[in-house]
N, C-alpha and C positions, 0 to 999 in steps of 0.2 A: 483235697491234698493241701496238708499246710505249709505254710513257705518255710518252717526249717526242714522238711523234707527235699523241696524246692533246690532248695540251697545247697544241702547235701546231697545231691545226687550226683554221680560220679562218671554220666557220661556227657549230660550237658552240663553247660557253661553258663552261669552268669556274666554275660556280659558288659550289662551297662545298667542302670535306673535313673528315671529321667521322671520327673513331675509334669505331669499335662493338666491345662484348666481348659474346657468348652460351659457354653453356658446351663446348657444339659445337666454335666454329671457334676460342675465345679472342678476343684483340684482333685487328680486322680495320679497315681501313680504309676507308671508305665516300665514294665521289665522286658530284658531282652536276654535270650536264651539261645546258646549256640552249640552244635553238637553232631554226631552220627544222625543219619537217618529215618533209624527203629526208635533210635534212643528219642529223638524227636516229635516223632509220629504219638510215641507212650506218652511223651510229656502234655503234649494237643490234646490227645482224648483226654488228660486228668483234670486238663483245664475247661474243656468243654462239659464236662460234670459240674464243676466249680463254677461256671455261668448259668447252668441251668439252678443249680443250689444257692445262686444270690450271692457267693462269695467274691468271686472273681466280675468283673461289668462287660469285657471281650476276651478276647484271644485268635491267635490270627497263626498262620503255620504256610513258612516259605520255605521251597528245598531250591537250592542253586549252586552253579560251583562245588557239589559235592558236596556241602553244607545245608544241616537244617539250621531255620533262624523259626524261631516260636515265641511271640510277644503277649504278655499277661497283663489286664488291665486293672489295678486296685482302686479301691474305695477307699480314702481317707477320710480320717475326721479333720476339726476346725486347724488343729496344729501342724497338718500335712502328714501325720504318721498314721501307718496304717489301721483300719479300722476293725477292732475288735468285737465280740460277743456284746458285753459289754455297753460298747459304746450305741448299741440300737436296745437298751434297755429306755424303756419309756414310763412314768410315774405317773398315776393319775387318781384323783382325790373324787370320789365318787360321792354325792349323797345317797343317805337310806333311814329311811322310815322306821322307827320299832315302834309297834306295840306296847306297852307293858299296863299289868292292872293295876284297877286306882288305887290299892292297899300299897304299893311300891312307893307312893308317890312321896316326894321325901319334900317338898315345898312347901310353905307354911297356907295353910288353909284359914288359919284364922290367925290372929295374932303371933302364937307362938308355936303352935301345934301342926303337926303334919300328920300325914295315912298312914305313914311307914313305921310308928315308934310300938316297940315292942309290948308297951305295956297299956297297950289300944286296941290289942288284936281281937281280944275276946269279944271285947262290947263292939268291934265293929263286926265279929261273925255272926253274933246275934242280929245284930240290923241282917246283913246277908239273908240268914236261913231264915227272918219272918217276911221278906221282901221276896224270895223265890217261894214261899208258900202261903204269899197273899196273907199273910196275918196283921192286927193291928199291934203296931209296937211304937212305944215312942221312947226314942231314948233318955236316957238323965244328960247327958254333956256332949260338946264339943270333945273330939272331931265325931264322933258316930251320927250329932243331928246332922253335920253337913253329906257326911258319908251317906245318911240315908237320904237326901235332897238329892244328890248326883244319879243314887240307883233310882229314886222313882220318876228321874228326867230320861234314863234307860243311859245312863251315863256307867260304864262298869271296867273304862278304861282309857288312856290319855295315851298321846303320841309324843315320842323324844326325835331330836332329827339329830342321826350322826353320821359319819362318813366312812366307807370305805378306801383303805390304801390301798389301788391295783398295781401293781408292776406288770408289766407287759415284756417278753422280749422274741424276737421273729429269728432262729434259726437255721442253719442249713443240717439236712439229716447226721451230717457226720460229725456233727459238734459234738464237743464234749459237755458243754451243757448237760445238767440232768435237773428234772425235779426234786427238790427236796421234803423228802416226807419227815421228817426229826422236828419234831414239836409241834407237827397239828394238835390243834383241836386246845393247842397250849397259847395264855397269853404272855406276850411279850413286850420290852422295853422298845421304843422308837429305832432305839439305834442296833438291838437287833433284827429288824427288818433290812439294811442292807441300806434303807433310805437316805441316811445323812454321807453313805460313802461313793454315792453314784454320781457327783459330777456338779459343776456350778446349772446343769440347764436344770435343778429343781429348784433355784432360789427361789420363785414364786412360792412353790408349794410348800418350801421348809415356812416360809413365813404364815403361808395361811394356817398351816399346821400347829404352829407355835403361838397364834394367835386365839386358837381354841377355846373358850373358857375356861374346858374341864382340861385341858392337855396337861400334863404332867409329866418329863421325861427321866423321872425318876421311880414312874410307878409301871407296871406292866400293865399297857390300857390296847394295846391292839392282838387280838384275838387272832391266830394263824389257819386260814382255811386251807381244805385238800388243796394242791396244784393240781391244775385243769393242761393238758396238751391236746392240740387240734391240729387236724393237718392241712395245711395250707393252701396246694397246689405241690406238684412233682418238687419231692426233695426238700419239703420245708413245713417248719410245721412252727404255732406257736404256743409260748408256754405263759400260761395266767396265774401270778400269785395274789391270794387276796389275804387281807388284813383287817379284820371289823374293829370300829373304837368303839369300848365304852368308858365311861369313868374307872369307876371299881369292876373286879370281873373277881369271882369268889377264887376264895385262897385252896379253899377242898376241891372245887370242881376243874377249876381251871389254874389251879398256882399263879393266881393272880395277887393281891394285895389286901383284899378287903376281907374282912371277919363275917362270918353266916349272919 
């Protein structure tokens, strides 16, 4: 039930809001609700959803004097105002492993030369297809003799280490909250992930983030996966978004920035 329902309801009464701190829950906000009976008893049960769904923290329900009183316990964030969606969004910078083979490899192997230059491919497939069929080949230049030293060390592939951006956020069922599927599997800019607009508690991670080597936020380097929902325990469930970095991400496959 959300409190401009709360608010607008036309048999009870807001009566008072009062700020409570224990060491427990810290600052919490505390409503008092006054009204008929029926209309009172409706309001208990909406709230007693709303503590099982994580929204609400108590709720309490007194009939006396012909009056019901029914008291709502919130959760605030650091500036004492109510606690929103939102504010239990959680950011976290995962590492991860790629793979990629040695022909990618864009670092200089010898002087000037790398794996990756187009017009190396040839002579380094040739090393390839007499190395998987055991034949004797010896190349004329750099990179293909290095290239064939790495295959007959059984060398056929190097590791990059980059990170994923997770967003986390924990639910109650009747939020409006949803997953968004519009632009999986599509890369995107830093700051369309949502990341730079969620709150001073990421300074850590904006910095490590921005500290990157390869980080660029003018280029589309984080990859948007499926959203993952799980459900929690009764009435809650939570929603996982992920983000994979890489430098370049192809402009054909993923409308990212870089050229085939």
């Amino acid at each position: 039930m959300a409190i401009e329902e709360i608010i607008g309801s036309e048999e009870m009464t807001k009566v008072s809001t009062k700020k409570k701190f224990t060491d427990e829950n810290g600052t919490t906000m505390l409503e008092l609700y006054e009204g008929p009976e029926e209309a009172g008893v409706a309001l208990y049960d909406g709230f007693v959803s709303d503590v099982s769904a994580g929204i609400l923290l108590s709720c309490d329900y007194e009939f006396s004097g012909g009056v019901a009183r029914v008291t709502a316990e919130y959760p605030t964030d650091e500036d004492g105002d109510y606690t929103t969606d939102e504010d239990n969004v959680v950011w976290n910078l995962v590492p991860q492993d790629v793979e990629k083979p040695l022909r990618s490899y864009d670092g200089a192997i010898t002087d000037t030369q790398a794996f990756n230059q187009d017009g190396d491919q040839k002579a380094l497939e040739k090393v390839r297809q007499a190395w998987e069929r055991a034949e004797d080949y010896t190349p004329a230049a750099d990179p293909a003799t290095t290239y064939q030293k790495h295959l007959f060390r059984g060398t056929t592939a190097y590791i990059r280490t980059g990170v994923i951006l997770r967003k986390t956020l924990k639910v109650a069922t009747g939020s409006d909250v949803t997953a968004a599927w519009s632009n999986v599997d599509r890369a995107q800019l830093l700051d369309d992930t949502g990341f730079n607009e969620s709150g001073s508690n990421n300074k850590d991670l904006i910095g490590s983030i921005t500290e990157m080597p390869e980080e660029d936020s003018t280029k589309k380097q984080w990859f948007k996966r499926a959203p993952q929902l799980q459900p929690i325990g009764d009435n809650k469930y939570m929603l996982t978004q992920d983000w994979w970095f890489a430098r370049e991400w192809s402009a054909n496959l993923y409308d990212g920035n870089a050229t085939p």
